[in-house]
Residue frames relative to the residue before (quaternion, step in Angstrom):
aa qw qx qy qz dx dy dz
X 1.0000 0.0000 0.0000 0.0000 0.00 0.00 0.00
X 0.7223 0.5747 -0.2581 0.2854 3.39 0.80 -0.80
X 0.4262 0.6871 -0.1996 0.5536 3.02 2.34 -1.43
X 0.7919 0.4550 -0.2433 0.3267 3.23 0.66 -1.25
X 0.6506 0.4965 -0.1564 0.5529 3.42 0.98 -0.70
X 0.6018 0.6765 -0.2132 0.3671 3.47 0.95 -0.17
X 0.6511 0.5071 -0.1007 0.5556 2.34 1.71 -1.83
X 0.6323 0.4939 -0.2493 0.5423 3.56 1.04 -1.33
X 0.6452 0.3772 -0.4589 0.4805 4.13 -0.14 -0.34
X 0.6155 0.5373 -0.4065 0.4090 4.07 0.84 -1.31
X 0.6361 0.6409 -0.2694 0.3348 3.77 0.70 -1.25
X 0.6745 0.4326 -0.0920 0.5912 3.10 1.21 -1.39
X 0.6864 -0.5686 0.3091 0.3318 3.83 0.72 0.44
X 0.4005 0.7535 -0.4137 0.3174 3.57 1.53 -0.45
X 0.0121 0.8302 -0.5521 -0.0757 3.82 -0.92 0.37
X 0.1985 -0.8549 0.4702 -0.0936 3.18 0.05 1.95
X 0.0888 0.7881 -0.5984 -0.1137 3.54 -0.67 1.39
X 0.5995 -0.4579 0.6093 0.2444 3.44 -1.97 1.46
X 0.8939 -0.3686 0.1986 0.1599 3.59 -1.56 0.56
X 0.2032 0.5443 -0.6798 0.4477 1.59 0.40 2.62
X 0.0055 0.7814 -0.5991 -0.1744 3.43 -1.51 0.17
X 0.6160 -0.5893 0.3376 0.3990 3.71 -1.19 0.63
X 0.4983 -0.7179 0.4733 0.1109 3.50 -0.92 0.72
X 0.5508 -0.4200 0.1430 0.7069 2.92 1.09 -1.65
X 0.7862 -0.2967 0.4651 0.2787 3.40 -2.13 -0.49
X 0.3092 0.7184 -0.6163 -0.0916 3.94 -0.57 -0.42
X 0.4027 0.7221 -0.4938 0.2696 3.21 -1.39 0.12
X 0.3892 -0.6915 0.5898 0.1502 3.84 -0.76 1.47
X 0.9221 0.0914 0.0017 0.3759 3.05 -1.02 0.92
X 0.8310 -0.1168 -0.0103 0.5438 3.49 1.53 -0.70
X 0.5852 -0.5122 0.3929 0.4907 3.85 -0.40 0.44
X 0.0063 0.7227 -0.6869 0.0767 3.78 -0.71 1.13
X 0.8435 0.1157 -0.0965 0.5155 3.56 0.73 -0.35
X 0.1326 -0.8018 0.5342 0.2325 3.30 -1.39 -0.01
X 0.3439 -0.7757 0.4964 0.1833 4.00 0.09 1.08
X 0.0821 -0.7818 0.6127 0.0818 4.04 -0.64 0.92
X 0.8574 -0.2262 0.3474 0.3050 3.26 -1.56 -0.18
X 0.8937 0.2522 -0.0213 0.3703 2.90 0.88 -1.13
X 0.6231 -0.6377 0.1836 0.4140 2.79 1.88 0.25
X 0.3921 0.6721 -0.3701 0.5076 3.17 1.60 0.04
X 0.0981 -0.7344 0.6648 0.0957 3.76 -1.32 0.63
X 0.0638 0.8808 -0.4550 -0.1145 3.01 -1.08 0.75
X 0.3429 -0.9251 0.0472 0.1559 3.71 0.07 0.87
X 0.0574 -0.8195 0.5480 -0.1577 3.33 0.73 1.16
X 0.1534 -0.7301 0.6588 0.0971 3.30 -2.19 0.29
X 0.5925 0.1711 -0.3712 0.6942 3.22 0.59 1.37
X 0.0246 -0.6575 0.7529 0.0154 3.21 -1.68 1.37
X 0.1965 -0.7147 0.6534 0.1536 3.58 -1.41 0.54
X 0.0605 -0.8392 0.5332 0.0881 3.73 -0.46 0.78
X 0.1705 -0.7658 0.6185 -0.0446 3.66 -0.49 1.50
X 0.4885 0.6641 -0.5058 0.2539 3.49 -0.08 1.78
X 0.7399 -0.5221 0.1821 0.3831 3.22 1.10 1.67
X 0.4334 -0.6729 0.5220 0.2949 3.31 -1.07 0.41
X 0.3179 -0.5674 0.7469 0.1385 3.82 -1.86 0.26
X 0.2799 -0.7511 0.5598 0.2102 3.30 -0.48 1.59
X 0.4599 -0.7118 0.4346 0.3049 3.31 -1.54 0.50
X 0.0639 0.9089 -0.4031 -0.0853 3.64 0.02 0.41
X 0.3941 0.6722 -0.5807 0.2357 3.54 1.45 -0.83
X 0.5621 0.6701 -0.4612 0.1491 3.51 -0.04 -0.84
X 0.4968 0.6385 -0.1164 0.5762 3.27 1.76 -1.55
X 0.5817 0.5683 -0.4929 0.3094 3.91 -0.08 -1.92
X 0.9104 0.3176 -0.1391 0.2256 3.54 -0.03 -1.15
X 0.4930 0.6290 -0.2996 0.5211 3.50 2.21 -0.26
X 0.5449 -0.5537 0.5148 0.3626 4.03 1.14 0.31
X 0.5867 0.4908 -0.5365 0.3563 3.86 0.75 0.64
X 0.7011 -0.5344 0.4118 0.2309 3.43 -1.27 1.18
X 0.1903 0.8944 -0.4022 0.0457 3.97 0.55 0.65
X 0.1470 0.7891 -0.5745 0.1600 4.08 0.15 0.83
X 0.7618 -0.1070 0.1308 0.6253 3.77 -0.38 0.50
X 0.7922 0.0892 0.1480 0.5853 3.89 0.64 0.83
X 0.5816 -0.3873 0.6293 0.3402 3.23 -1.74 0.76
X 0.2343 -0.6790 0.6555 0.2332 3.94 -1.13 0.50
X 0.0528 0.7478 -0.6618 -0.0121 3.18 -1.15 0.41
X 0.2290 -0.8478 0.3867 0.2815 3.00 -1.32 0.18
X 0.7899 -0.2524 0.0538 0.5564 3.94 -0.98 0.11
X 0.6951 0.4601 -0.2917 0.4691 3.91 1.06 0.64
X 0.5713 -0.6271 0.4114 0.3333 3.21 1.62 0.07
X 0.7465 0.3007 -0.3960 0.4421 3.40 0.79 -0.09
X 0.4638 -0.7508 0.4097 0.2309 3.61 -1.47 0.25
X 0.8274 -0.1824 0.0725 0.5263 3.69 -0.82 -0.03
X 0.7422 0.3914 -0.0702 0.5395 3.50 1.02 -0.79
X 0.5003 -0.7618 0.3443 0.2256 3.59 -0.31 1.57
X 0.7261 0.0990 -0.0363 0.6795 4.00 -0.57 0.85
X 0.7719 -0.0434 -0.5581 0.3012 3.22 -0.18 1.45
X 0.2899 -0.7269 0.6185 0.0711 3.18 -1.44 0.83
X 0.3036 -0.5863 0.7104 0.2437 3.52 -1.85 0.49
X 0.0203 0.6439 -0.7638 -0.0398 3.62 -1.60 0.09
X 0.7745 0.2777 -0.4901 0.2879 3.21 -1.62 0.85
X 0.8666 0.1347 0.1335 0.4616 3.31 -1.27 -1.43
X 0.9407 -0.0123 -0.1749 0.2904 3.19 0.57 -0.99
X 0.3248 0.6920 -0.5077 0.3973 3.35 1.33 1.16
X 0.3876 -0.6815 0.6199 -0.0319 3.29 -1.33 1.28
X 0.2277 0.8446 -0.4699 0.1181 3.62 0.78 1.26
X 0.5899 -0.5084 0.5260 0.3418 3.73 -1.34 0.55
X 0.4045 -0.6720 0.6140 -0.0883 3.85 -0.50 1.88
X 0.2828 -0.8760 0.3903 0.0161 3.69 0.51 1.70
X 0.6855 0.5046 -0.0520 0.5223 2.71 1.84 -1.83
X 0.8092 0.0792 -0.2538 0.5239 3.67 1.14 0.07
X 0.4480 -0.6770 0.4355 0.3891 4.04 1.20 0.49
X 0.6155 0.5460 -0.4455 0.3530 3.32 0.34 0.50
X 0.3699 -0.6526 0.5117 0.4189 4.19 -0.77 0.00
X 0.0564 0.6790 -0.7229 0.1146 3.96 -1.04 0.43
X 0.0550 -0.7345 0.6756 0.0338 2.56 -1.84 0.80
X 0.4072 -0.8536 0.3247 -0.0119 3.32 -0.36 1.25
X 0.1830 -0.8843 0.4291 0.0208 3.57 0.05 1.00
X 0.3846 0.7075 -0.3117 0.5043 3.78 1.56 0.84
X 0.5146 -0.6304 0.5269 0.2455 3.86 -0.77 0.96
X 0.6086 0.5973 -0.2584 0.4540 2.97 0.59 -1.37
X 0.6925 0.4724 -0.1608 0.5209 4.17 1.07 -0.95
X 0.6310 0.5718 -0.2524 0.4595 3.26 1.52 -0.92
X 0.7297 0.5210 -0.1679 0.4098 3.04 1.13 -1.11
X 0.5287 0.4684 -0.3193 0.6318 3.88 1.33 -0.85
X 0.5753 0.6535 -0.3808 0.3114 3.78 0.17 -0.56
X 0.6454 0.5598 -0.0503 0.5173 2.87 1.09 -2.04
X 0.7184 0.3989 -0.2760 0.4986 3.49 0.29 -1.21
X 0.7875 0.3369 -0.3876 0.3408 3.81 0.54 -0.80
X 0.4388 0.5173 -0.5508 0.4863 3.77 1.07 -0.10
X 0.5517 0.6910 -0.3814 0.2697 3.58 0.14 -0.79
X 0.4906 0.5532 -0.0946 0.6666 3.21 1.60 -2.20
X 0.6514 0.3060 -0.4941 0.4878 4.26 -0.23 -1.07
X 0.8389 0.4296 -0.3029 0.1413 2.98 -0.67 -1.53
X 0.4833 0.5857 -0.2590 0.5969 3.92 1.93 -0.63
X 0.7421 -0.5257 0.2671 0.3186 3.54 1.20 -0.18
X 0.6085 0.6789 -0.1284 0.3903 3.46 1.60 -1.26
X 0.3289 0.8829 -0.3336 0.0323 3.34 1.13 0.87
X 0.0494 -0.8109 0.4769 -0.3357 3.21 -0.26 2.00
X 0.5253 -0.6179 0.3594 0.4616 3.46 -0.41 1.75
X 0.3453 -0.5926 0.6363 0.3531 3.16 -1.79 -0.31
X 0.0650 -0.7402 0.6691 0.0124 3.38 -0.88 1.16
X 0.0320 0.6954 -0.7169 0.0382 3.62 -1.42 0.81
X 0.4678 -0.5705 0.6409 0.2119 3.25 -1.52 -0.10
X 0.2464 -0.7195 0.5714 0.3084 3.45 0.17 0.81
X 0.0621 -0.8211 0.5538 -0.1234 3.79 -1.04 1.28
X 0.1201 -0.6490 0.7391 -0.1349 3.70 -1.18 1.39
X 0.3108 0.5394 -0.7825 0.0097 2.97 -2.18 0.42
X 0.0106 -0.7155 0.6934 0.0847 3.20 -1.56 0.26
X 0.4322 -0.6520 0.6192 0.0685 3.05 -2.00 0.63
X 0.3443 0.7213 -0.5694 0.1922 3.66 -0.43 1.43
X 0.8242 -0.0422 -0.1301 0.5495 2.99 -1.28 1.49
X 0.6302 -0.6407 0.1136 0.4237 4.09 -0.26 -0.02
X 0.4245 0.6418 -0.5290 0.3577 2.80 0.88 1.38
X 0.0577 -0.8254 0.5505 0.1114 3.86 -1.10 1.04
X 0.0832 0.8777 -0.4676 -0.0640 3.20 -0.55 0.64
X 0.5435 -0.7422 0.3835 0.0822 3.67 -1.57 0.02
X 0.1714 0.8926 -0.4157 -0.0320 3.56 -0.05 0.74
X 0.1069 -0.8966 0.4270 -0.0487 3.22 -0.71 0.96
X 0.7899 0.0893 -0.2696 0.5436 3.88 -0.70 1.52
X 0.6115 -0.6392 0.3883 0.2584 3.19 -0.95 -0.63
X 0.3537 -0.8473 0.3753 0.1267 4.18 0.15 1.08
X 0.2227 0.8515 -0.3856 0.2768 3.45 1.91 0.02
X 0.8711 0.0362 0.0699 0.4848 4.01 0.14 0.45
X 0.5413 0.7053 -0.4127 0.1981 3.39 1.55 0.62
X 0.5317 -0.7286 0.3640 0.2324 3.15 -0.83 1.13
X 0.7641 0.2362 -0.0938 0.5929 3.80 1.17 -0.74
X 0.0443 0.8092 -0.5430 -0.2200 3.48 -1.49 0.12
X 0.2313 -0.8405 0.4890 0.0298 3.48 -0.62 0.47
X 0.2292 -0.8484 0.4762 -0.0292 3.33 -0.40 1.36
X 0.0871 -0.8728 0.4792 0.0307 3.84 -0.75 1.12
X 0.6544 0.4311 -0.0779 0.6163 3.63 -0.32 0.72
X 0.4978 -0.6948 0.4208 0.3040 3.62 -1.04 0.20
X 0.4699 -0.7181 0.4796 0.1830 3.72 -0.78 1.18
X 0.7043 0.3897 -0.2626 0.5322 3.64 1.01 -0.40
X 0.8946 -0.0341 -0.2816 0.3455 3.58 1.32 0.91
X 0.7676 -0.4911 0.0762 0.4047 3.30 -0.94 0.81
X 0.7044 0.3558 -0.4643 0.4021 3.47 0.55 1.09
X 0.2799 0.7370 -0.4880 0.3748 3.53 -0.23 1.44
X 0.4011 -0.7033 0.5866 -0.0205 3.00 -1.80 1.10
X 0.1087 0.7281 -0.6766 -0.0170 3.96 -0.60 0.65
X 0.1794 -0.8008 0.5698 0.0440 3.25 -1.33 1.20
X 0.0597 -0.7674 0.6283 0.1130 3.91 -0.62 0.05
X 0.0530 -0.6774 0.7259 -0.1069 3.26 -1.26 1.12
X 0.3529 -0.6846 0.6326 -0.0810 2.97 -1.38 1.57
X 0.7410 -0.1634 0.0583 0.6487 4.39 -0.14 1.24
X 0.7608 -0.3608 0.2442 0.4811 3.89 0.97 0.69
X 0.6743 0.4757 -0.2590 0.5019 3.40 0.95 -0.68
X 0.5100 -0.6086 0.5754 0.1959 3.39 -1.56 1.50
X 0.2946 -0.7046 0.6456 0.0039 3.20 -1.23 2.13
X 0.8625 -0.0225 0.2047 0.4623 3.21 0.55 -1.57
X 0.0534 -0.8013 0.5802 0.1359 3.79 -0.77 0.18
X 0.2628 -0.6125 0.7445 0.0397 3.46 -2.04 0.24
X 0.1537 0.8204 -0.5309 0.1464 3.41 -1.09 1.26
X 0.0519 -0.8016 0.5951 -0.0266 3.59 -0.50 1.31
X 0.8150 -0.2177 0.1727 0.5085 3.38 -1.03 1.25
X 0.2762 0.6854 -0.5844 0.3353 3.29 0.70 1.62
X 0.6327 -0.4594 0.4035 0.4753 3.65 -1.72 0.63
X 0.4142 -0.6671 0.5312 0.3180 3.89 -1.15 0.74
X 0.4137 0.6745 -0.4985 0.3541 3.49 0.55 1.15
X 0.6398 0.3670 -0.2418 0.6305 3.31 1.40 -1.13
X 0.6208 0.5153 -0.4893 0.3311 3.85 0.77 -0.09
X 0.5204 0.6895 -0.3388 0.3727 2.95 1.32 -0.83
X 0.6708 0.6024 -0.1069 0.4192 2.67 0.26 -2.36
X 0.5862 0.6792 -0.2887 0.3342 3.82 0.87 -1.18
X 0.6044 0.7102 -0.0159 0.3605 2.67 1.05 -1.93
X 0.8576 0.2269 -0.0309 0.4605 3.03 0.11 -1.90
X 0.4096 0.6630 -0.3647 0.5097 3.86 1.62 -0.84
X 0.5808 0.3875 -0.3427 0.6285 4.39 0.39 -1.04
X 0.8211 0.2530 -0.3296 0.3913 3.56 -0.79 -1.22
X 0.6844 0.3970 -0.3491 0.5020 3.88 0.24 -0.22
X 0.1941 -0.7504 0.5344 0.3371 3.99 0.83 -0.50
X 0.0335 -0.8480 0.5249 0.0644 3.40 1.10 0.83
X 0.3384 -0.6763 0.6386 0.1422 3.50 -1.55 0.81
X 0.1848 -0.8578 0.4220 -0.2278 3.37 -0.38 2.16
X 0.1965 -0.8604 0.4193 0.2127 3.58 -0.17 0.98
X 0.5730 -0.6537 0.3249 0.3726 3.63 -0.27 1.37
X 0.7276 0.5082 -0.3226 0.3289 3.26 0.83 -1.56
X 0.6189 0.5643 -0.3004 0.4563 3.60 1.08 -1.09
X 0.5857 0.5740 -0.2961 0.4897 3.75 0.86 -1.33
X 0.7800 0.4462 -0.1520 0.4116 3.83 0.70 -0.70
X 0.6591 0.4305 -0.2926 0.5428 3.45 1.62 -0.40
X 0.3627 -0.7207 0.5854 0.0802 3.52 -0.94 1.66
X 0.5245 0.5539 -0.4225 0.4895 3.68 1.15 -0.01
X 0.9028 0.1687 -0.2056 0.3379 3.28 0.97 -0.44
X 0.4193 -0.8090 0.2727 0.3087 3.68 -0.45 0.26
X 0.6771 -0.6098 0.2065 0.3563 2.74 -1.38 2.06
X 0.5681 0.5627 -0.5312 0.2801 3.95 -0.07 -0.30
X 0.6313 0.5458 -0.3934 0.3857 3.59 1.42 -0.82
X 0.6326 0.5317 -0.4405 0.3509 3.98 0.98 -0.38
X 0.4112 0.7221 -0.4266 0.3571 3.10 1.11 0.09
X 0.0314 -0.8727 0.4841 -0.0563 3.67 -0.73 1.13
X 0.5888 -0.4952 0.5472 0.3296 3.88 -0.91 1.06
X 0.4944 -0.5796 0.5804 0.2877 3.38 -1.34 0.07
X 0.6177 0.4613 -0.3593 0.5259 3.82 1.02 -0.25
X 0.5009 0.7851 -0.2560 0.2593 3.53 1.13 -1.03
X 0.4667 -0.6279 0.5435 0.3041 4.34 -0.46 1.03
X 0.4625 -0.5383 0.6594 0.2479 3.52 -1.35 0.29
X 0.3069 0.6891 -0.6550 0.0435 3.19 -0.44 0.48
């Protein structure tokens, strides 16, 4: 994947440097330069800096709410303190669908959050389950990412790695952790989708054959690996 995308940003005029990182900024009044690692400068006048966000929380520190990378909450959205809850960016919630805590820095998270407090507070109390979810648009490529690849044990590739239509899967003891999709058929997005939130049990060999279609890798819980 990486090969691939490399290749496609270079084509397109993109210059990508490997390990290096920015030191500092110079420049009167505006950014004229940028100072790396390595001592190299390179001059530009507009920088864009893509390194995530730091939830705000001090506000909280002193109201007796539980705060560690985020307001904590738990698999209901609500925090140390009964009836009130955090949702979005900066809630730190307990991830039903993989046992693990995360906090998630994606509209798309902001927005399921929101809707399920909505559901608590109307009465409808029911973990919150999501699919941790990403995509981006660049240049004309769209793609999809879905759950979370932390400890997979297998990967499995759909479609053709050397161009911009392809699938990578990861499966954790057989079961679908996480997925990746470029201008794929909206079966395997689907299928993506629902395969994470179900930890579906998937036969590698089937998942791996482009002759056949991904719904067949799907597997029963009684069902052989094959």
């Amino acid at each position: 994947m990486s090969e691939f995308f490399e290749r496609y940003y270079v084509a397109r005029g993109v210059q990508l440097l490997k390990r290096e990182s920015v030191v500092r900024l110079e420049g009167k009044g505006r950014v004229r330069t940028a100072v790396l690692s390595s001592g190299r400068t390179i001059p530009c006048d507009l920088v864009v800096a893509g390194v995530g966000a730091t939830p705000v929380s001090e506000l909280f520190t002193n109201g007796g709410l539980a705060v560690e990378n985020g307001i904590v909450v738990n698999e209901y959205l609500e925090t140390n303190q009964r009836g009130i809850f955090a949702a979005g960016d900066v809630a730190n919630y307990f991830d039903i669908i993989f046992h693990k805590r995360r906090r998630v820095e994606h509209w798309d998270n902001a927005v399921s959050q929101g809707q399920h407090w909505a559901a608590l507070v109307r009465g409808d109390r029911k973990p919150f389950s999501h699919v941790p979810y990403f995509f981006s648009d660049v240049f004309d490529l769209s793609y999809e990412l879905w759950g979370d690849s932390e400890g997979a044990t297998q990967t499995f590739a759909r479609g053709d790695l050397n161009s911009s239509s392809f699938s990578v899967w990861w499966l954790k003891q057989s079961r679908l952790v996480s997925a990746f999709a470029m201008n794929r058929p909206d079966e395997e997005r689907q299928a993506a989708a629902d395969w994470v939130k179900a930890r579906q049990l998937v036969s590698p060999e089937g998942l791996a054959d482009n002759n056949r279609a991904v719904k067949e890798a799907a597997l029963s819980a009684g069902s052989p690996l094959a």
